[in-house]
N, C-alpha and C positions, 0 to 999 in steps of 0.2 A: 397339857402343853400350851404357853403364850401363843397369842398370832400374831403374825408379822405385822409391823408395822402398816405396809402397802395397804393392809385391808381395812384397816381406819380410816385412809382417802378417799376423796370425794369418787363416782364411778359416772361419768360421760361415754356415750356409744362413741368408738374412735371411728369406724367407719359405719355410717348409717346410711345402707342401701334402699333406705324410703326416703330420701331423703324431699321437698317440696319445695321450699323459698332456696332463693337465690341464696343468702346469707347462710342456712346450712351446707348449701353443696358446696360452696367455698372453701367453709369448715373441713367436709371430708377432703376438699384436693389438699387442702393445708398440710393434713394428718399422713395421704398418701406421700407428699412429696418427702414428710420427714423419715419414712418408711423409706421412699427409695434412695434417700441417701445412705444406706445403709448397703445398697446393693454388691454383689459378691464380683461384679467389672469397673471395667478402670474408664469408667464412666461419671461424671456426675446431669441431673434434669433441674434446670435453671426456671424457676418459675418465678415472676416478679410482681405475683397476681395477677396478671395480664389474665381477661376472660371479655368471653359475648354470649350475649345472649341466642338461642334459636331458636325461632320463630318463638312457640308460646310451649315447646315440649323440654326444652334442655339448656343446659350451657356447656360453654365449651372452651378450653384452658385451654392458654398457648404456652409451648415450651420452647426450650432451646437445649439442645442433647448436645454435650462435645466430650472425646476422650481427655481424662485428667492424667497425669504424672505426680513424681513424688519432688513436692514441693523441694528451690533447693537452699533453702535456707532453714530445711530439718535440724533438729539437734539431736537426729538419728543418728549416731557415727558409722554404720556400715547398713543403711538402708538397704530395703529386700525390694526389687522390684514391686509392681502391683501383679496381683496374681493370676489373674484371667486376660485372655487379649483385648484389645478394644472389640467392640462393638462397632464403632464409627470412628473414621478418621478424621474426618472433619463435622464442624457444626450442623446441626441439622436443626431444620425449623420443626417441631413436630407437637400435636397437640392431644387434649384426651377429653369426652364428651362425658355427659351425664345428664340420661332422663331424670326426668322430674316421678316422683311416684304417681301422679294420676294421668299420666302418659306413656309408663310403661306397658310393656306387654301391644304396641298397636302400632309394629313397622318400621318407627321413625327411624332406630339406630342403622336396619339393614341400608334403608335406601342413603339415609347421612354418611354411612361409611362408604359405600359404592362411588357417591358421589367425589368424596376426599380422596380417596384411591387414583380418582381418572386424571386427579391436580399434579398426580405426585407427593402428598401428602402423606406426613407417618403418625400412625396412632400409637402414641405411651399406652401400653397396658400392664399390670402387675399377674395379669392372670397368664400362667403357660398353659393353661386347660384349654385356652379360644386357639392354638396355634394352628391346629388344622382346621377351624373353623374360618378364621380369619385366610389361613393360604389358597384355603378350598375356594373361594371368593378373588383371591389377587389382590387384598388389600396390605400397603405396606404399615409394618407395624415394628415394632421393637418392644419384646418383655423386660422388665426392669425387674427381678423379684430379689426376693430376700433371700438373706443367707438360709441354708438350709441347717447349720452346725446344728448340734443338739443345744451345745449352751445358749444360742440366740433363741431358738423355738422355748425354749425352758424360761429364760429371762422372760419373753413375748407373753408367757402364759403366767408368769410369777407377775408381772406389771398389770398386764390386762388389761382395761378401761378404766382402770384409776389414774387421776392426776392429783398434780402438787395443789394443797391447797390456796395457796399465796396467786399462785401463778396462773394457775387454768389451765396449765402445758401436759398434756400426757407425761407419764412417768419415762414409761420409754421410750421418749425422745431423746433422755440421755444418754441411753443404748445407741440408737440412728446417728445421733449426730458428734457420738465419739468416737464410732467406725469411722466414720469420713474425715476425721481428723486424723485416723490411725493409718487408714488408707494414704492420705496427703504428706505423711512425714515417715512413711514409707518404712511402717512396724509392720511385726513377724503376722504368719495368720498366728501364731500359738499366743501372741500377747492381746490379738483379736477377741480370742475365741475365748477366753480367760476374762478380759475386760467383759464382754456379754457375763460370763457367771459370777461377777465378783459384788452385786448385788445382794443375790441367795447365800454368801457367806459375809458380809460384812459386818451386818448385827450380831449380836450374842443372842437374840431367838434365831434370824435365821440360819448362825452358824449351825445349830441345838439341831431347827427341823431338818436341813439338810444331813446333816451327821444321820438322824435318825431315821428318817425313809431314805437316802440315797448312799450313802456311804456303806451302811450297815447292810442294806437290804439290795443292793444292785451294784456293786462297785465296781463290778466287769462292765458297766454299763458307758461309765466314764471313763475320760485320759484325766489318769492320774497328774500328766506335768501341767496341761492346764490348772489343775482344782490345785495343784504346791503354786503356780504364780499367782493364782487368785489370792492364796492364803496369804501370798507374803505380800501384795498389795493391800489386802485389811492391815497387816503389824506395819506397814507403811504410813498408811493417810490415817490409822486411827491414835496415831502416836503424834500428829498434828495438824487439832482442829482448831477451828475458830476461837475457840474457848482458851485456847494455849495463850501465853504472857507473850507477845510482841518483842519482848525480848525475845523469846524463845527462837529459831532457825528449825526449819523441816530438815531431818534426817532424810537421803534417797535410798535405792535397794543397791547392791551391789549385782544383782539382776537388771542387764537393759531392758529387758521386755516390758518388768515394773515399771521400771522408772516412763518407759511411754505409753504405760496406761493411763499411768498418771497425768503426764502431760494433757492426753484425752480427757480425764474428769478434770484437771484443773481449767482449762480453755471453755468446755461446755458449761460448768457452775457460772465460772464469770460471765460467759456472757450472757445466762439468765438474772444473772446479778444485776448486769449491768440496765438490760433491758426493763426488770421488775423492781428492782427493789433499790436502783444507787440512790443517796438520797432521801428516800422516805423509809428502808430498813432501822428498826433502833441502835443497831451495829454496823450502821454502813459503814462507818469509816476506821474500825476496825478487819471487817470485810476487805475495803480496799487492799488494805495494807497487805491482808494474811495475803490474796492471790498474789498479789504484786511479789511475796516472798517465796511461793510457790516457783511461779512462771520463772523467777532470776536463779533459782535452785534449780531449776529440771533444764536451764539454757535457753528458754523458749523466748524470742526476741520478741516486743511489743508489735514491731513490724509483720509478723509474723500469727502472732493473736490477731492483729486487725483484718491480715486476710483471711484466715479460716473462718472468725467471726461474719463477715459480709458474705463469704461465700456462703454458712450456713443459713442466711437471711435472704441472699439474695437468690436462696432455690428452693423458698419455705414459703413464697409468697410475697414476700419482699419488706420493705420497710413499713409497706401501709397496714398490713397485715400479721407482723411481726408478734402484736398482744393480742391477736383473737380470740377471744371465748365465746365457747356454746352458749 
């Protein structure tokens, strides 16, 4: 049997818990943030690379936490609420630390957190494992984690520490940062939870391997209406790609849930597009053209791209940060 595509990309650690120089732990909060945009509340964590140094053991990220709503110039026609309650009603200034590897393991973070706790300070953590560790203490914190769906965990493990080669960007940043656009224009969790697996079927191998170990061999394992939207998103966007005559017009689904998956991967390619490759791709300005026929097909106003775009930049680190590589 072929192997997927994914495993011929390049493989960078996405979170490296040894991390030492200031420029790798950057790295990881960059990778973390694209992570919690992904998160399963009606939250988003605005990070705009803002950081400090401590003393000579750690650095330490500032955030800004506020509840999000569903955007209203959607081209959701019967948008679904967001799914979980807020977390926070209003902004909250809140921040998250990181020892240096030859300063772990010797105190700093107990007595740093004790200290932020006494300000009224909230610490971002992804981990729900410290929550009694952290209450046991009195420190205020808020967990950000990831979806738990199987198809996210499944996608998370199908990507893994491979990224694009062009770009340097983790693969599943495309995952992270088309939930939050799915979240924002206020699709189903089933066209969520579909968009996460529609990866592992898009190819003709990874249609083959999935068919062969998950279909065949565990099928009670999965919802079958996710793995039918998935399906009908690949006879979707693989019926018009780049490669297609400019002439041609993208077909939609007669499925809304497709059609805002879609919406999520056309917004997220573009604004890698935009950011990597406008300009010096050998197809840019065929590129242009194709999303520009996408986004006017699916309703999605330019006004609209602009703010999800910035929003997903302005909580990744921000503009300075925006083409970071390891």
């Amino acid at each position: 049997m072929s192997e997927s595509f994914v495993a011929q990309k390049p493989v960078v650690k996405r979170f490296d818990m040894e991390a030492e120089e200031t420029k790798e732990i950057l790295y990881y909060f960059k990778n973390r943030c694209h992570q919690m945009l992904a998160n399963n509340d009606s939250i988003i964590v605005h990070w705009d690379g803002n950081h400090e140094l401590v003393e000579d053991w750690g650095v330490r990220v500032n955030f800004t936490v506020e509840s999000i709503k569903v955007t209203k110039d959607t081209p959701v026609k019967e948008p679904t609420s967001l799914h979980r309650p807020n977390k926070v009603n209003t902004k909250v200034d809140a921040y998250s630390i990181y020892v240096r590897k030859s300063k772990q393991n010797q105190g700093h973070m107990n007595t740093y957190l004790a200290q932020q706790s006494e300000q009224g300070k909230t610490l971002v953590t992804v981990r729900r494992d410290l929550e009694n560790f952290l209450s046991s203490r009195n420190i205020k914190y808020l967990v950000v984690d990831k979806p738990q769906w199987k198809e996210y965990l499944e996608v998370e493990k199908f990507y893994g520490d491979h990224t694009a080669e062009r770009t340097g960007a983790h693969m599943i940043n495309h995952i992270d940062e088309g939930l939050h656009i799915l979240k924002r224009i206020g699709a189903s969790e089933l066209a969520m939870r579909a968009y996460c697996l529609h990866p592992l079927l898009q190819g003709d191998v990874e249609l083959k391997i999935f068919w062969e170990k998950e279909v065949l061999v565990r099928a009670q394992e999965w919802d079958m209406s996710v793995i039918a939207l998935a399906l009908e998103y690949r006879n979707i966007a693989n019926a018009y790609l780049s490669h297609k005559p400019s002439t041609d017009t993208p077909d939609i689904s007669p499925i809304e849930d497709v059609n805002h998956m879609l919406v999520a991967d056309k917004i997220q390619n573009r604004k890698d597009f935009e950011i990597f490759h406008k300009g010096t791709h050998p197809k840019s300005d065929r590129l242009v053209e194709y999303f520009d026929q996408w986004l006017q097909r699916l309703n999605v106003s330019e006004k609209l791209y602009k703010k999800l775009t910035k929003e997903i930049i302005g909580a990744t680190g921000g503009a300075e940060l925006k083409k970071m590589k390891k």
